[in-house]
Wavefront OBJ file of the C-alpha trace (Angstrom):
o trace
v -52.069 -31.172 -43.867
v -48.701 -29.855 -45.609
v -45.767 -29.915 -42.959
v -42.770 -28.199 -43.275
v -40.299 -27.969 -40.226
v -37.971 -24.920 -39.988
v -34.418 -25.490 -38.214
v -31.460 -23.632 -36.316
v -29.102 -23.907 -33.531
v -31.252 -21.555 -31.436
v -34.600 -20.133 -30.676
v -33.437 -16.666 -31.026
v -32.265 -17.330 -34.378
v -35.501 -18.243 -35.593
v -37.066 -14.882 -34.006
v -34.535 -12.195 -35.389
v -34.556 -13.676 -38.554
v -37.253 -16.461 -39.273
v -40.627 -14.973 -38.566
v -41.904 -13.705 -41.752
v -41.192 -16.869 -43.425
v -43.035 -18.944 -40.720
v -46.039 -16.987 -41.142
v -45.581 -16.835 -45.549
v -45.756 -20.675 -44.986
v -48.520 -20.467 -41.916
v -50.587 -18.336 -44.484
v -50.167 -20.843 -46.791
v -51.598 -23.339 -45.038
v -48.310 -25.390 -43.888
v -48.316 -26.668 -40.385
v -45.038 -25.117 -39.178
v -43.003 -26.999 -37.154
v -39.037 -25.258 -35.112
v -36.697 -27.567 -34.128
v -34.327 -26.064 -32.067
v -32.024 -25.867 -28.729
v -35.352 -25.376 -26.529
v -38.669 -25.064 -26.170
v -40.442 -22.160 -25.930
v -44.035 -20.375 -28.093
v -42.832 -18.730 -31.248
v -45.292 -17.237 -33.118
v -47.466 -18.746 -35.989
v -45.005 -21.673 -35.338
v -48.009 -25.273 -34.307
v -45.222 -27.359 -32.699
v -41.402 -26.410 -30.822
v -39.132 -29.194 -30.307
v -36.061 -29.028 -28.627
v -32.740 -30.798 -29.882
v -29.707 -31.599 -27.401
v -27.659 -29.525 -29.492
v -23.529 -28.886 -28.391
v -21.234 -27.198 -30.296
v -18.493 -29.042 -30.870
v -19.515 -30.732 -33.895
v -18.083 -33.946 -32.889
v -19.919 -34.121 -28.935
v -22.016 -37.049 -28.000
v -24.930 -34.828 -27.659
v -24.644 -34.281 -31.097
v -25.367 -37.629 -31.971
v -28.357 -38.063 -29.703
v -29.682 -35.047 -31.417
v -29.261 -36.693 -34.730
v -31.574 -40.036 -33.411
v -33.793 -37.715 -31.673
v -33.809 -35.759 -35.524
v -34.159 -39.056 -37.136
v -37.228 -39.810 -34.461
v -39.294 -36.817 -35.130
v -38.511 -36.807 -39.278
v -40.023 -40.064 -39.174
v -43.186 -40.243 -37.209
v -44.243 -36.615 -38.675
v -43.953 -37.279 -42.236
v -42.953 -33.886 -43.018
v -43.406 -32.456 -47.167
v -40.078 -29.914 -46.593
v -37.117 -29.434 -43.772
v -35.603 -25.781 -43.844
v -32.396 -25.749 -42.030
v -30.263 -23.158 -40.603
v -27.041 -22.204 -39.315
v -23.968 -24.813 -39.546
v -24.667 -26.894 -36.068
v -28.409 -27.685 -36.973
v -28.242 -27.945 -40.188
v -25.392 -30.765 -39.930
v -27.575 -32.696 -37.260
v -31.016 -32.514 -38.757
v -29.288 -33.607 -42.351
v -27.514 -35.992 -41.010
v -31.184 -37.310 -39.368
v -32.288 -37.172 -42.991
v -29.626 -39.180 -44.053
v -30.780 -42.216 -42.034
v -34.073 -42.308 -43.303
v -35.534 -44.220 -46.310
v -38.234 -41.969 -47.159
v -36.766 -38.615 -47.364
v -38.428 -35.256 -47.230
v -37.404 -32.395 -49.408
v -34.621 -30.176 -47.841
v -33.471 -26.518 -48.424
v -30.674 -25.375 -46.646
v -29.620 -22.009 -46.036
v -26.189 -21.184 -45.486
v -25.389 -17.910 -43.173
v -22.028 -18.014 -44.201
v -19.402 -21.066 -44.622
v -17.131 -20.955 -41.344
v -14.453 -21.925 -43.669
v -12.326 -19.938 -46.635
v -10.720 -21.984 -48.835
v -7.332 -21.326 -47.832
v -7.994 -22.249 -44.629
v -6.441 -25.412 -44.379
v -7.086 -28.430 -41.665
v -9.548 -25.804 -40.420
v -11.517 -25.834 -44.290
v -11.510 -29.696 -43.906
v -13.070 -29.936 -40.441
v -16.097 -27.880 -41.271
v -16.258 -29.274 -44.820
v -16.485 -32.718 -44.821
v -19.884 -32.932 -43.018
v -21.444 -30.722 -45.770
v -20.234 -33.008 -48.099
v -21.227 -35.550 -46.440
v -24.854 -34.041 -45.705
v -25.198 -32.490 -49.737
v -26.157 -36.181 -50.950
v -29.875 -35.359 -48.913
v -29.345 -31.334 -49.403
v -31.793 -31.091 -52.406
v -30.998 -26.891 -52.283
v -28.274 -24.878 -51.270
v -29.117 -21.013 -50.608
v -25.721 -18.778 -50.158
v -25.444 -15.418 -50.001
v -22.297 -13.959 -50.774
v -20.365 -14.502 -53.752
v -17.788 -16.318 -51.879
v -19.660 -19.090 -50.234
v -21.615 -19.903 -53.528
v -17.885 -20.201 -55.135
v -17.200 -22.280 -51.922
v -20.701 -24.537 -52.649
v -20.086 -24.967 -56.505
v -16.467 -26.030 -56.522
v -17.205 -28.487 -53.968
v -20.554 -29.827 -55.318
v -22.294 -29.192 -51.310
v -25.917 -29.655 -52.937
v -28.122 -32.733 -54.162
v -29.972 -30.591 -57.289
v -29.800 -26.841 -57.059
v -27.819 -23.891 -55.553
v -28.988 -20.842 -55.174
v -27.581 -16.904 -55.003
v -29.787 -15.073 -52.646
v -29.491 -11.349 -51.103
v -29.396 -12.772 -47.406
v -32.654 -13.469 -45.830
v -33.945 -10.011 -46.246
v -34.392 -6.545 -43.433
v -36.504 -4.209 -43.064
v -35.168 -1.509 -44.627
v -38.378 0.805 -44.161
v -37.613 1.027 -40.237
v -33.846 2.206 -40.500
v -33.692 5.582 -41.913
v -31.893 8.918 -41.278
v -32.883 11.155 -39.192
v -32.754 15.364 -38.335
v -29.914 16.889 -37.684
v -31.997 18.070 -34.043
v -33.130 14.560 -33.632
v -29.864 13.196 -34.145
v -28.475 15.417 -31.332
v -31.539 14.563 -28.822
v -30.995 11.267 -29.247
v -27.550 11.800 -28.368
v -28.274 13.884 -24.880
v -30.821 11.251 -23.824
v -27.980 8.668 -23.848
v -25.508 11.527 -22.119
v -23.016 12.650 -24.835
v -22.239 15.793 -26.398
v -22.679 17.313 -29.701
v -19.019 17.248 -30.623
v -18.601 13.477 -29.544
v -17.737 11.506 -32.687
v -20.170 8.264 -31.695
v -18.915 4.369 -33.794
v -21.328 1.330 -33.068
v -21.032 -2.374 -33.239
v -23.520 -4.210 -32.691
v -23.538 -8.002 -32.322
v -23.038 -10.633 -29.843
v -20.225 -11.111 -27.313
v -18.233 -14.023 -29.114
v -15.052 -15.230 -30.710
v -16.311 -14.931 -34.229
v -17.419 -11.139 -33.618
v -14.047 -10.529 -32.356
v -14.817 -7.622 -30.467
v -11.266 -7.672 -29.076
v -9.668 -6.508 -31.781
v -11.960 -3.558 -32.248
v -11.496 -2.500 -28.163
v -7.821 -3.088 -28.651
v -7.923 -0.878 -31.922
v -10.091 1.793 -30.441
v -8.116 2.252 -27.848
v -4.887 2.764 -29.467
v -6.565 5.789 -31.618
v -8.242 7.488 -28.659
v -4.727 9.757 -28.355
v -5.689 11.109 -31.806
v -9.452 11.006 -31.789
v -10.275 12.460 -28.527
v -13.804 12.690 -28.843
v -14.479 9.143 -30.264
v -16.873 7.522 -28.186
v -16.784 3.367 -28.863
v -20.655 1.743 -28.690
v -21.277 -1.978 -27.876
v -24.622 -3.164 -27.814
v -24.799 -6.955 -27.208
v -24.599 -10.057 -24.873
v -22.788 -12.887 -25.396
v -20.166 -15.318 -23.715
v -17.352 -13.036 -24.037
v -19.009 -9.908 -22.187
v -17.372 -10.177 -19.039
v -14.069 -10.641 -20.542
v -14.605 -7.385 -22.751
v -15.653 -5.537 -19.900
v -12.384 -6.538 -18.227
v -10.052 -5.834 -21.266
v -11.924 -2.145 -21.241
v -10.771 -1.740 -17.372
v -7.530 -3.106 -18.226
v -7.082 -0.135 -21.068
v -8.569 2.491 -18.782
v -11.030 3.376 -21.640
v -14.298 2.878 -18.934
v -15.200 6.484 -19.752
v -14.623 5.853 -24.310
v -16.159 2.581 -24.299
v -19.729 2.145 -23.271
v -21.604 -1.473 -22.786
v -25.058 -1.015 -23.914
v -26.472 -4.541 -23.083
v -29.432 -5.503 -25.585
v -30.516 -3.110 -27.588
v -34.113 -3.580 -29.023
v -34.357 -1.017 -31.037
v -31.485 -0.447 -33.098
v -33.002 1.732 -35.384
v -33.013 4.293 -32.853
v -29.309 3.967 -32.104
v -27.935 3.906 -35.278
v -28.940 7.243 -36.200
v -27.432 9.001 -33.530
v -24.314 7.576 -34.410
v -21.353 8.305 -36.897
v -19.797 4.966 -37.971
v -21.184 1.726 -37.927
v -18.213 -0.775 -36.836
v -17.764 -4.636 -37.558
v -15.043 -6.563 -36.861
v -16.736 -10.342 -37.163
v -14.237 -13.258 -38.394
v -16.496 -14.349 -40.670
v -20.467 -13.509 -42.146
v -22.912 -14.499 -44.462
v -24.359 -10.906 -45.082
v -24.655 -9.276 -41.912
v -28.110 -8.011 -40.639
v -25.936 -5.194 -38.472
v -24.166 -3.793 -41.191
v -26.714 -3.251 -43.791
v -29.181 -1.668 -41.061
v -26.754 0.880 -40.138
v -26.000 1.850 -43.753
v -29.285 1.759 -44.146
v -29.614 4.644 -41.645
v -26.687 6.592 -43.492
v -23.523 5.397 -41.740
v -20.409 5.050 -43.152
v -18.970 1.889 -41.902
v -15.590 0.580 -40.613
v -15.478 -3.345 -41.395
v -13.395 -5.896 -41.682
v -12.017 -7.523 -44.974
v -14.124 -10.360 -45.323
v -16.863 -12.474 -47.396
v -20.104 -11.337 -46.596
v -18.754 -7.928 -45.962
v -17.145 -7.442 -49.165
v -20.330 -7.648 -50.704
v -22.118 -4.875 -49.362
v -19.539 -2.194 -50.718
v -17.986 -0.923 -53.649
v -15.548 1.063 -52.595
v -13.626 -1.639 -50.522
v -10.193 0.390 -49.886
v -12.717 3.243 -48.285
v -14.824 0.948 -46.227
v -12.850 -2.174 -45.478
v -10.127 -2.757 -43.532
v -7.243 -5.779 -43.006
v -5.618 -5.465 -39.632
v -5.787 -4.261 -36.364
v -3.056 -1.558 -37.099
v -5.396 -0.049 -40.051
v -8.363 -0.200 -38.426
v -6.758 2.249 -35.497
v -5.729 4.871 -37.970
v -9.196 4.603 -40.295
v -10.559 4.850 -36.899
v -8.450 8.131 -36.448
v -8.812 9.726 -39.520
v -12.820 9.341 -39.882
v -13.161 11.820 -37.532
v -10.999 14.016 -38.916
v -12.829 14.267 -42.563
v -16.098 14.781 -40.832
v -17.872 11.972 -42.694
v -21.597 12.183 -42.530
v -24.553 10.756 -44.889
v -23.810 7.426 -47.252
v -26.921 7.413 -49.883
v -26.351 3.824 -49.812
v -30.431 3.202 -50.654
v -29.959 1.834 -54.271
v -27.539 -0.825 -53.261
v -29.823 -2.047 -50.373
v -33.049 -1.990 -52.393
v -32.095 -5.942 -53.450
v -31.994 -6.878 -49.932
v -35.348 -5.773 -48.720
v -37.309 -8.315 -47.211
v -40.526 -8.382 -49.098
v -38.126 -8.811 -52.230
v -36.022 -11.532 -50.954
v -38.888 -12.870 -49.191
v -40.812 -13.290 -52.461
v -37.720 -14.839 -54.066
v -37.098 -17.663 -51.232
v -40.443 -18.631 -51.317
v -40.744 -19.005 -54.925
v -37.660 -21.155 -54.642
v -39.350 -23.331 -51.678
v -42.779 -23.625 -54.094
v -41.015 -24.274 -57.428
l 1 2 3 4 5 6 7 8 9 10 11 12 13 14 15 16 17 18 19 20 21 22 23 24 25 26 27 28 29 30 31 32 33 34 35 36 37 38 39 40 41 42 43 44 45 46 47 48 49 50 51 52 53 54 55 56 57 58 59 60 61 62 63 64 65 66 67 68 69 70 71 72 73 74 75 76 77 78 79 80 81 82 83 84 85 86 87 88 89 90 91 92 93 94 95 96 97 98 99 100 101 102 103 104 105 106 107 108 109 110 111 112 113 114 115 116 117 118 119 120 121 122 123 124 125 126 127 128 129 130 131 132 133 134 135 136 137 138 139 140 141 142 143 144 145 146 147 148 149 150 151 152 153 154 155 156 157 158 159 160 161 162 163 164 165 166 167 168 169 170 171 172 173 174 175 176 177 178 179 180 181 182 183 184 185 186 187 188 189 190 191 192 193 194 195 196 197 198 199 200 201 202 203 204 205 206 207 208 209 210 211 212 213 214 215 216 217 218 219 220 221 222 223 224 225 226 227 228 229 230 231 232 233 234 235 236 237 238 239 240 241 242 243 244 245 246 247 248 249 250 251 252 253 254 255 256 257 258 259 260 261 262 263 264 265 266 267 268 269 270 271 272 273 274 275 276 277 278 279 280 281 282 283 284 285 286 287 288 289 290 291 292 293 294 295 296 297 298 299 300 301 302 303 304 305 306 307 308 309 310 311 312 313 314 315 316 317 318 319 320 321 322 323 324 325 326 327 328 329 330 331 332 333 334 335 336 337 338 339 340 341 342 343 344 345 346 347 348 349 350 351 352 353 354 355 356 357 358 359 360
């Protein structure tokens, strides 16, 4: 039987994002193999195997996770590797580099956690992927940044790729009523006049929801019915939650833990906020314009490529974020019609794509 093993730093990666590609390649008749941080059933997945993952690229761990790699590549035999995000991607390549007989390997890159001009910073994350493109036999990117990033530098074997992300479903984020909009707002204990911005994502440095609190917190003198919405977990949660009591903003900026269905949430809301350090093309942002937010993000790849009208939508600093945070109110923004520029990033359409490019 055809093996193909699918790869990323965590479980939870593979189920938010993964699924419908494990079960294209299940249907197919592939016997689907996730390597991962731990062990655990994921569906229409035959075999979970955990790696010692750490995340400092240069641990010890890391390197018994590359032998442990190395182990599993070569007793299974397996026809294609797909890896994902930078930490497993880097380990299980690196496995593939110490073998003879090499499998096929697509990697997918959710963003470069470098910009060129980054410096010693560039150099640290670059030099394993150019280490690790002599067994990368494709490169998927998605923004127009990173593929810049991957063709200048030469970080694939044979082919690169431009895809449109990994795909969402945009069928299950729409707009709703006007009267559903405000239910949805009483169940959750605000008013009709509250103006209601959202982020979500997880708790971390590279979401930087800091910034955003901080930001929020400066405009609240001008926007006095802005309401700030985090839903997420993360490492940094506690520390957030402190900053917030710090500011005395308890009663403007509400913790929402996970949040499972985010297509409920969104709609109830009037700005969709992002202020990540760095993306690929983020799953948050395009389901919340998909829903008919305006959004409030920050000036960087992956972002950039979701709008057109960058000085509207983007901002720079902390400072500018504060007054676009003031002044959104203000114009009363409501409904985007941002459906033709998400049609390219539906999943059954990328879907389709990315597995042509796996069966070519």
């Amino acid at each position: 039987m055809r093996k193909i093993l699918y790869c990323a730093s965590t479980l939870s990666h593979i189920r938010n994002f993964h699924l419908p590609y494990l079960k294209a390649f299940h249907d197919q008749g592939y016997e689907v193999w996730v390597a991962a941080n731990e062990e655990d059933s994921i569906p229409y997945a035959d075999r979970v195997v955990a790696l010692p993952f750490a995340k400092s690229l240069i641990s010890l761990q890391n390197i018994k996770a590359i032998f442990l790699a190395r182990k599993i590549l070569k007793e299974q035999h397996f026809e294609l590797i797909s890896t994902h995000t930078a930490l497993a991607s880097a380990v299980v390549r690196a496995a593939v580099l110490l073998l003879r007989k090499r499998p096929k390997v697509f990697c997918t890159v959710h963003g470069y956690l470098f910009n060129e001009n980054d410096g010693i910073k560039k150099w640290i994350y670059l030099l394993p992927e150019k280490i690790c493109a002599h067994v990368t036999d494709v490169l998927m990117v998605m923004n127009q940044e990173d593929y810049k990033i991957a063709q200048k530098h030469h970080l694939y074997k044979k082919h690169l790729h431009f895809i449109h992300g990994i795909g969402f479903e945009s069928s299950q984020f729409q707009p709703v009523s006007l009267e559903k909009k405000l239910q949805g707002r009483k169940k959750l204990g605000f008013h009709d006049r509250d103006f209601l911005l959202v982020y979500a994502a997880e708790f971390s440095r590279r979401k930087n929801q800091e910034v955003l609190i901080r930001a929020f917190a400066k405009a609240v003198p001008e926007a006095p019915n802005a309401h700030l919405l985090l839903a997420g977990t993360g490492a940094l949660l506690e520390q957030c939650i402190n900053m917030v009591k710090e500011l005395h903003m308890e009663d403007r900026i509400h913790f929402l833990g996970y949040v499972q269905n985010m297509e409920d949430l969104y709609p109830i809301c009037d700005v969709a906020v992002s202020s990540s350090k760095t993306e690929g093309l983020p799953f948050n942002v395009m389901e919340a314009m998909a829903c008919g937010l305006p959004v409030l993000i920050s000036d960087i790849k992956g972002h950039r490529d979701l709008v057109e009208n960058q000085k509207e939508f983007l901002f720079h600093t902390e400072q500018e974020l504060t007054e676009k945070i003031i002044r959104y109110p203000l114009e009363s923004k409501s409904f985007t019609d941002w459906k033709y520029a998400l049609a390219k990033y539906n999943l059954n359409t990328v879907k389709e794509q990315i597995i042509h490019l796996y069966n070519s």
